[in-house]
N, CA, C and O atoms as a GROMACS GRO file, in nm:
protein
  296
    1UNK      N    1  -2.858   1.018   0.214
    1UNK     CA    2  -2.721   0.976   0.195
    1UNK      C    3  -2.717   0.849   0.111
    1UNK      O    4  -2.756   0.740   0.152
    2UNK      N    5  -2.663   0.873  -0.022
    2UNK     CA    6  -2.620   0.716  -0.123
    2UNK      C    7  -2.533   0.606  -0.073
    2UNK      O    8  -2.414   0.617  -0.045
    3UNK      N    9  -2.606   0.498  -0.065
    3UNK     CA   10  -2.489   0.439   0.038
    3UNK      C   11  -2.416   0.356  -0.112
    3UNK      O   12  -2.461   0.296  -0.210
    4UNK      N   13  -2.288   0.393  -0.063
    4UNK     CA   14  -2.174   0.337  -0.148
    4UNK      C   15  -2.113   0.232  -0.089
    4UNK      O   16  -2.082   0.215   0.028
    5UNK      N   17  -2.088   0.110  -0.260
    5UNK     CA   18  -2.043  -0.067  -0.242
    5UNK      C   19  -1.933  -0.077  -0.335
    5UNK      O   20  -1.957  -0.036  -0.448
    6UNK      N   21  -1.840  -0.114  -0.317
    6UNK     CA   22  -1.731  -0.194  -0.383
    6UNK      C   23  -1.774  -0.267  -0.508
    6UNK      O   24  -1.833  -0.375  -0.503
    7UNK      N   25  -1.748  -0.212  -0.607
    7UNK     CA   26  -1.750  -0.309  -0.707
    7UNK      C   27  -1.732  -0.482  -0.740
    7UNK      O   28  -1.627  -0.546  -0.750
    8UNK      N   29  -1.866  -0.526  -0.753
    8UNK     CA   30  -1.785  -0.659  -0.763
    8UNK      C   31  -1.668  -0.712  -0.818
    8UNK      O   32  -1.596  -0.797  -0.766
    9UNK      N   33  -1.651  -0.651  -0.935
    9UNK     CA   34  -1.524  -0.719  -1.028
    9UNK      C   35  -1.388  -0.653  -0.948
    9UNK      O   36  -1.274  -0.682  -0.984
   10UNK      N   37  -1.418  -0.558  -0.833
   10UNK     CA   38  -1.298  -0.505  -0.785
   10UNK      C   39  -1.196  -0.609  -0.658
   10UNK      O   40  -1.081  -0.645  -0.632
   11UNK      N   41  -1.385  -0.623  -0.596
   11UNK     CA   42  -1.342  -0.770  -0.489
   11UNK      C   43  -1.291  -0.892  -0.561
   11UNK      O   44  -1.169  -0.912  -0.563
   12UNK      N   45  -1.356  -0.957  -0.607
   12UNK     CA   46  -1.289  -1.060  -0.682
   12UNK      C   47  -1.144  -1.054  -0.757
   12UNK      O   48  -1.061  -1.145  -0.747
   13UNK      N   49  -1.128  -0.946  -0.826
   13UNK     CA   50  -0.942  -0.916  -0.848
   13UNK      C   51  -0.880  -0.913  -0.772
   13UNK      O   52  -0.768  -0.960  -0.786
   14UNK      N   53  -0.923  -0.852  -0.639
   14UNK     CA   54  -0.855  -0.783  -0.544
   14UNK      C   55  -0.834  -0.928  -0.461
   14UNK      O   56  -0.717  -0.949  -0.431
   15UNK      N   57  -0.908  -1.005  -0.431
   15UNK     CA   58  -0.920  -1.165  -0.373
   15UNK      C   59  -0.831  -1.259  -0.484
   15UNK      O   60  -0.754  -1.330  -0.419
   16UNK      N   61  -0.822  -1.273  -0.575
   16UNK     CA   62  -0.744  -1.316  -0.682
   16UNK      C   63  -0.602  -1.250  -0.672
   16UNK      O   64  -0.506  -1.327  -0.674
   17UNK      N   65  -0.583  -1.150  -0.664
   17UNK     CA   66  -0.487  -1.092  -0.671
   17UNK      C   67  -0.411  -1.112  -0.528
   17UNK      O   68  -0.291  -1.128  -0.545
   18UNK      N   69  -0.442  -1.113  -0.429
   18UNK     CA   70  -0.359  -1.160  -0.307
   18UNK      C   71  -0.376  -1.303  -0.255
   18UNK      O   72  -0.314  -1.343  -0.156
   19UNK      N   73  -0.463  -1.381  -0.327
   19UNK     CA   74  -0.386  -1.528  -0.346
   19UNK      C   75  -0.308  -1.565  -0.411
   19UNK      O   76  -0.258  -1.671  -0.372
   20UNK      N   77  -0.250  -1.506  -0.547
   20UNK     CA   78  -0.143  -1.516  -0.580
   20UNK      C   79  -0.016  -1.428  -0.568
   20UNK      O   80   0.096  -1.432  -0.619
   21UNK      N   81  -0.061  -1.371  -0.507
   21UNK     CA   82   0.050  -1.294  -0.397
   21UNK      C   83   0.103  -1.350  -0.317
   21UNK      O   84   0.225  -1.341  -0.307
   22UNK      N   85   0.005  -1.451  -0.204
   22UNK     CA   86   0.060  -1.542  -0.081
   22UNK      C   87   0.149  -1.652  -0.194
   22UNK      O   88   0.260  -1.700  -0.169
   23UNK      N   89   0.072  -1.673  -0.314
   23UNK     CA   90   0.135  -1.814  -0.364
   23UNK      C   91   0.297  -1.793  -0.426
   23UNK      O   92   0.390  -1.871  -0.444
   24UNK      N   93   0.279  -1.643  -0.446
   24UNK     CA   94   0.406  -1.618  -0.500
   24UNK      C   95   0.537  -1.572  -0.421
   24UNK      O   96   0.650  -1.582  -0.468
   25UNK      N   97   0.505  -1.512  -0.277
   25UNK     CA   98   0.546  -1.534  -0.173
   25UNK      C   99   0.590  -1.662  -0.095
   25UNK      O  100   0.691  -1.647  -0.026
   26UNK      N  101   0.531  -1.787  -0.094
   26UNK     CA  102   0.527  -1.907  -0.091
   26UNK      C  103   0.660  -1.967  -0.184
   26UNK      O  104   0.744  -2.036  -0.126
   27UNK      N  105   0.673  -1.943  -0.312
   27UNK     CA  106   0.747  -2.035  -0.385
   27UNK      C  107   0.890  -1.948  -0.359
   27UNK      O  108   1.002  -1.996  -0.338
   28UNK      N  109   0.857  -1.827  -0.366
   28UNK     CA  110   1.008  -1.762  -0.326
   28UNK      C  111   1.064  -1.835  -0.220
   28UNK      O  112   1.158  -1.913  -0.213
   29UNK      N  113   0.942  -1.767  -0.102
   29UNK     CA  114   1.055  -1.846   0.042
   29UNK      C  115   1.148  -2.002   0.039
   29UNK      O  116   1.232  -2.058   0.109
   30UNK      N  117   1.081  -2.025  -0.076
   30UNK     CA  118   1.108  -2.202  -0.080
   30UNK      C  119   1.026  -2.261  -0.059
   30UNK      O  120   1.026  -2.361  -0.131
   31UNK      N  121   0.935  -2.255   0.017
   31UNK     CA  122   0.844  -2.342   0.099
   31UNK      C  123   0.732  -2.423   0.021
   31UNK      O  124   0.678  -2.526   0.061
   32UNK      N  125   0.703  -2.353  -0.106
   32UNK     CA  126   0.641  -2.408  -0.186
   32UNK      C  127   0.693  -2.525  -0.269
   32UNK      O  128   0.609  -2.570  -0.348
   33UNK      N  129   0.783  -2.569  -0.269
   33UNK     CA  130   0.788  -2.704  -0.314
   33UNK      C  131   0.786  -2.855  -0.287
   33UNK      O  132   0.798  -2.960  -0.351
   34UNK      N  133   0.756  -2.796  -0.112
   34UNK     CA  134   0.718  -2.898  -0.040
   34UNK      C  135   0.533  -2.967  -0.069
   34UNK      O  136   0.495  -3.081  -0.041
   35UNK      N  137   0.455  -2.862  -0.128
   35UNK     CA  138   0.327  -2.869  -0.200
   35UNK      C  139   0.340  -2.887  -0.285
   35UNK      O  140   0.282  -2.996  -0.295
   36UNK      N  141   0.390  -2.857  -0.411
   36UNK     CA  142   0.356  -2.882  -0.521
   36UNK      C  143   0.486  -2.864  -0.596
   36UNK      O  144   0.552  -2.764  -0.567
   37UNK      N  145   0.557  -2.989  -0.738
   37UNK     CA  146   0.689  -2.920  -0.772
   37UNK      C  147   0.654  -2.809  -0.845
   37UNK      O  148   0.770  -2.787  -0.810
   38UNK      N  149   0.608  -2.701  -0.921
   38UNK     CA  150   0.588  -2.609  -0.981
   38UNK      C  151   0.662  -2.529  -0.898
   38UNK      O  152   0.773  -2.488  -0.932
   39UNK      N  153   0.591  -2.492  -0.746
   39UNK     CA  154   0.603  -2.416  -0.660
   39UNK      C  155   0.779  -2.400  -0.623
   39UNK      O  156   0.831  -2.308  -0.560
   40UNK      N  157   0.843  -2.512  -0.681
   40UNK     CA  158   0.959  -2.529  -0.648
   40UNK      C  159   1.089  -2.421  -0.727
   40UNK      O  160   1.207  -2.426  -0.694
   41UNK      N  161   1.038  -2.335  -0.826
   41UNK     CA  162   1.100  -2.309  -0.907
   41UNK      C  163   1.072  -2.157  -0.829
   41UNK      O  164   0.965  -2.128  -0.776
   42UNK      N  165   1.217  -2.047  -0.835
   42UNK     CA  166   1.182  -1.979  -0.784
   42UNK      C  167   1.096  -1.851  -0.934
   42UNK      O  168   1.026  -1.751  -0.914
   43UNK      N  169   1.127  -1.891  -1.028
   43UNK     CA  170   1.067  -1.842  -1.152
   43UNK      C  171   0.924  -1.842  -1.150
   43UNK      O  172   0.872  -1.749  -1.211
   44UNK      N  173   0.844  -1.930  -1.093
   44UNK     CA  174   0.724  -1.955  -1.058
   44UNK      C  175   0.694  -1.832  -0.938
   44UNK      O  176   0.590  -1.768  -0.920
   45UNK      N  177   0.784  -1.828  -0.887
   45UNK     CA  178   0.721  -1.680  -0.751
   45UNK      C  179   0.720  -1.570  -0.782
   45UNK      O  180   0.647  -1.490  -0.725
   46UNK      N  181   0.811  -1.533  -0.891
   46UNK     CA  182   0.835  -1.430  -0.949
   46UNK      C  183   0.728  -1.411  -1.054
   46UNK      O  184   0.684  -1.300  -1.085
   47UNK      N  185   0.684  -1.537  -1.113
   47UNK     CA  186   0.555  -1.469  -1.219
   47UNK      C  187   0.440  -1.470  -1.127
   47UNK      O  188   0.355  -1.391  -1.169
   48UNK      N  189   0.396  -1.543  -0.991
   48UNK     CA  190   0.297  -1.533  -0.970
   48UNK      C  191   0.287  -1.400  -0.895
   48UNK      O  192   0.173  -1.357  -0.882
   49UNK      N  193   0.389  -1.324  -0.841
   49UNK     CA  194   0.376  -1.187  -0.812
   49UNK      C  195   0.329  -1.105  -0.901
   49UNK      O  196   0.216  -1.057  -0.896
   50UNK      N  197   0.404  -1.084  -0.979
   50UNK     CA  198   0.350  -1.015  -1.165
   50UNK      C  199   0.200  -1.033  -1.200
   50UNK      O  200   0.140  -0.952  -1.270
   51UNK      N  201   0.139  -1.156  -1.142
   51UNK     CA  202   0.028  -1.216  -1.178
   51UNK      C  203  -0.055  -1.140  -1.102
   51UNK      O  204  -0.152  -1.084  -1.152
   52UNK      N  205  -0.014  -1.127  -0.926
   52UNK     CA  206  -0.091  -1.043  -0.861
   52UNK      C  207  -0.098  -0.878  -0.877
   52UNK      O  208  -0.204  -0.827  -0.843
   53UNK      N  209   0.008  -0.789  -0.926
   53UNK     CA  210   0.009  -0.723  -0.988
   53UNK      C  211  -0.075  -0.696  -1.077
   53UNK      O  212  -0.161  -0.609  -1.063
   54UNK      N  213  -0.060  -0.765  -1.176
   54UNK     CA  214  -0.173  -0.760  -1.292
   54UNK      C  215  -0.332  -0.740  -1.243
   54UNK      O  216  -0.408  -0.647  -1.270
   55UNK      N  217  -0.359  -0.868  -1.154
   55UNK     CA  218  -0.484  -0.829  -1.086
   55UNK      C  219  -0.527  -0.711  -0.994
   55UNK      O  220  -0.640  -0.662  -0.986
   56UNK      N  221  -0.449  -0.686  -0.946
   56UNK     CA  222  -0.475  -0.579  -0.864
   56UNK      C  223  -0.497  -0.453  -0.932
   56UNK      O  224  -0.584  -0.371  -0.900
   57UNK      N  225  -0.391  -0.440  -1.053
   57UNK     CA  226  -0.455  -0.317  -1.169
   57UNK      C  227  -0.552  -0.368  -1.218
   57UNK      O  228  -0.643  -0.285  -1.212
   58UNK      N  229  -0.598  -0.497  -1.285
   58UNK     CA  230  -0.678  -0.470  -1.341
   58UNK      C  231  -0.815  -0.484  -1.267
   58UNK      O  232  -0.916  -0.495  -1.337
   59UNK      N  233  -0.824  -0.484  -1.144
   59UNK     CA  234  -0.972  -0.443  -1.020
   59UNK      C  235  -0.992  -0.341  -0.978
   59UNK      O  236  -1.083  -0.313  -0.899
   60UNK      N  237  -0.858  -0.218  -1.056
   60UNK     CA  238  -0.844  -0.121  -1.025
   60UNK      C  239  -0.965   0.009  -1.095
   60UNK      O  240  -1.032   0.108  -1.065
   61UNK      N  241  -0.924  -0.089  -1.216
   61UNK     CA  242  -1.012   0.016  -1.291
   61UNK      C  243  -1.194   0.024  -1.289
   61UNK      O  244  -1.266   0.121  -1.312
   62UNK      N  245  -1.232  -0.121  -1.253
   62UNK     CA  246  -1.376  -0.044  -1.219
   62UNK      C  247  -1.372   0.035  -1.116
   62UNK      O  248  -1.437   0.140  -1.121
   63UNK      N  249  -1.286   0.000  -0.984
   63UNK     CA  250  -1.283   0.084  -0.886
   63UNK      C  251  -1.314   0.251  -0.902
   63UNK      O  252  -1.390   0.318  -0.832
   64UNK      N  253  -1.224   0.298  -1.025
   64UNK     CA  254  -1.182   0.415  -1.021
   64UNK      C  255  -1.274   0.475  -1.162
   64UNK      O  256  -1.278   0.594  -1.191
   65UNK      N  257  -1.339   0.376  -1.231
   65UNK     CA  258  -1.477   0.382  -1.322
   65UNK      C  259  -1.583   0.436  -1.228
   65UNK      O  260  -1.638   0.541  -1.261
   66UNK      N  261  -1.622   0.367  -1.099
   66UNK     CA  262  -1.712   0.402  -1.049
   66UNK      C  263  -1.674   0.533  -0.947
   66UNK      O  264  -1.762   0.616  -0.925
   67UNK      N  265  -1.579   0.544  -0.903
   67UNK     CA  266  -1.566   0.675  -0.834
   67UNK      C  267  -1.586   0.754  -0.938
   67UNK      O  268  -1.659   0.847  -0.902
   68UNK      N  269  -1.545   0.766  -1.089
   68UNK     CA  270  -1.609   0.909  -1.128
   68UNK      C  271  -1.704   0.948  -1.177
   68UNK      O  272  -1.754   1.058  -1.199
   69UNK      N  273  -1.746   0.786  -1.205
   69UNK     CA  274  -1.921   0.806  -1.190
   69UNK      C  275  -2.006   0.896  -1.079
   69UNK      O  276  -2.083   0.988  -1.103
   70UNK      N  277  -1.974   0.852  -0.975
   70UNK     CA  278  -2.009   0.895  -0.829
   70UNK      C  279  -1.985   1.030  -0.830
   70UNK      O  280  -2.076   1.098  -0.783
   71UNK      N  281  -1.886   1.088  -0.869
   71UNK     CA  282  -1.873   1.225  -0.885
   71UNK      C  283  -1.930   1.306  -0.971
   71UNK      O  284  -1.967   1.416  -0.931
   72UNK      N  285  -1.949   1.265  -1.118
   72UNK     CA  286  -2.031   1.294  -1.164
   72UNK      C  287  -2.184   1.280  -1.158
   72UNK      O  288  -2.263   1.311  -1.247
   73UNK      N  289  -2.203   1.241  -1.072
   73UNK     CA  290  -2.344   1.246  -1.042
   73UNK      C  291  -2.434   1.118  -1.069
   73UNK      O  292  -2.548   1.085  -1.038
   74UNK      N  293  -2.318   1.057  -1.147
   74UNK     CA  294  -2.467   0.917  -1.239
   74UNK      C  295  -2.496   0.815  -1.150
   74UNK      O  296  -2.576   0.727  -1.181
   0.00000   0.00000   0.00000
């Protein structure tokens, strides 16, 4: 049995990608401008969602590189 691992570059997007998820969650609620003024803008929560977005597709694709590797046999 091949034992199968998560791509590194998938963890690391995927970890990138839901810290700026919490952060962009954060500036919406408001709460973020008590940390930092950036955080204060709700324009700032809205791109850092987009941001996590972005990461999350783009950790997507080795993900789904190596599953058809795996299927194909290599």
């Amino acid at each position: 049995m091949k034992h199968h691992h998560w791509p590194y570059t998938f963890i690391v997007f995927t970890v990138l990608g839901a810290i700026s998820l919490i952060i962009g969650i954060v500036a919406l609620a408001g709460i973020g401008g008590g940390l930092h003024p950036l955080l204060a803008d709700e324009g700032t929560g809205i791109a850092m969602i987009a941001t996590a977005v972005a990461f999350f597709l783009t950790g997507a694709f080795p993900l789904v590189l190596r599953r058809l590797a795996e299927k194909e046999g290599a």
